[in-house]
Structures are given as structure tokens and as C-alpha cells.
C-alpha positions in Angstrom: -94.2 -96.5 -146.9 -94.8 -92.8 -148.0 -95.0 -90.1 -145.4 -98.0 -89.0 -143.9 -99.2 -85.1 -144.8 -98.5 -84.1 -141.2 -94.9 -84.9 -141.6 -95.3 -82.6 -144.3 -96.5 -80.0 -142.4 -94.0 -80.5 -139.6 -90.8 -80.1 -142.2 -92.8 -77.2 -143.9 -93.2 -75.5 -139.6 -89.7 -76.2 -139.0 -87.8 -74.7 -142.1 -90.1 -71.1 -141.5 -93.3 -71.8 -143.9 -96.6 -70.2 -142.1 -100.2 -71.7 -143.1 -102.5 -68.9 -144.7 -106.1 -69.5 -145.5 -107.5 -72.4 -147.2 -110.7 -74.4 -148.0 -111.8 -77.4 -147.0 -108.7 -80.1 -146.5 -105.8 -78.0 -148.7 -103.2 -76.0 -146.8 -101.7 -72.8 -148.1 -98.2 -72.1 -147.5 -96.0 -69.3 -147.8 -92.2 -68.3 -147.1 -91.0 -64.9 -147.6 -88.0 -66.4 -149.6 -90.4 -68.6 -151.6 -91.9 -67.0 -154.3 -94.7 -69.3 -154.5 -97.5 -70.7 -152.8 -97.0 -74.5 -151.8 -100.8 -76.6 -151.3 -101.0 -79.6 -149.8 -104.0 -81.6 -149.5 -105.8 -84.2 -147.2 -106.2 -85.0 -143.6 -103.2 -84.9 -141.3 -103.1 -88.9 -141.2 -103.4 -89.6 -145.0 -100.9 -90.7 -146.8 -99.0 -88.2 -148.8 -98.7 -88.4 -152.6 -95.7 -88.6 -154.6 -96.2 -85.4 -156.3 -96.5 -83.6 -152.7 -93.4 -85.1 -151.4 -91.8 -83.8 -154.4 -93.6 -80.3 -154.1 -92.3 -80.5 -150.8 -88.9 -81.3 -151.6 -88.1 -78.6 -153.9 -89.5 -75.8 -151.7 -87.6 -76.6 -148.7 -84.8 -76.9 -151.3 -85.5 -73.3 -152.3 -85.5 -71.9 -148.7 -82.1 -73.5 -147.8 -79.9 -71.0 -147.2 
């Protein structure tokens, strides 16, 4: 069973990411040692999509110190 997007979020919170602005159901996320901009979308209680869980992956990766 694939994660759900607020377990996401929750890894995202806890490794220093900070929401900016975004429309509608998509989620902007930054990290000053992150040179890009992560976007997740969908409720909270959706399930999350492989490509996000990968997206997710590879920025926490980045961050690591």
C-alpha cells in the first residue's frame, strides 16, 4: 500500500522543508540546501503516486547531511 501525501508532508516538516504558496491542492516546498522547488499534489488522505514518493525520496536524499 503506497503512502498517503500527508506522510509526505510529515517527512518533508521533519527533515527542515517549509510550504510556500500554492494553488488549489499542490504544495510548494523549499529547503535552503535544496536548489529546487518540490510539488506535491492532492488531498492529505490521497494516496501518493509513485513518481511523488520518488520526488520525495531524492530530495530528502539531497538535504542529508
Amino acid at each position: 500500500m503506497p503512502p498517503r501525501v500527508r506522510d509526505l508532508i510529515k517527512q518533508l516538516e521533519k527533515a527542515g522543508f517549509y510550504q510556500r504558496a500554492g494553488r488549489g491542492s499542490h504544495r510548494n516546498f523549499t529547503h535552503p540546501r535544496c536548489p529546487r522547488v518540490l510539488t506535491l499534489s492532492g488531498a492529505d488522505g490521497d494516496d501518493a503516486k509513485p513518481y511523488q514518493v520518488a520526488a520525495v525520496r531524492r530530495a530528502l536524499q539531497e538535504v542529508r547531511p
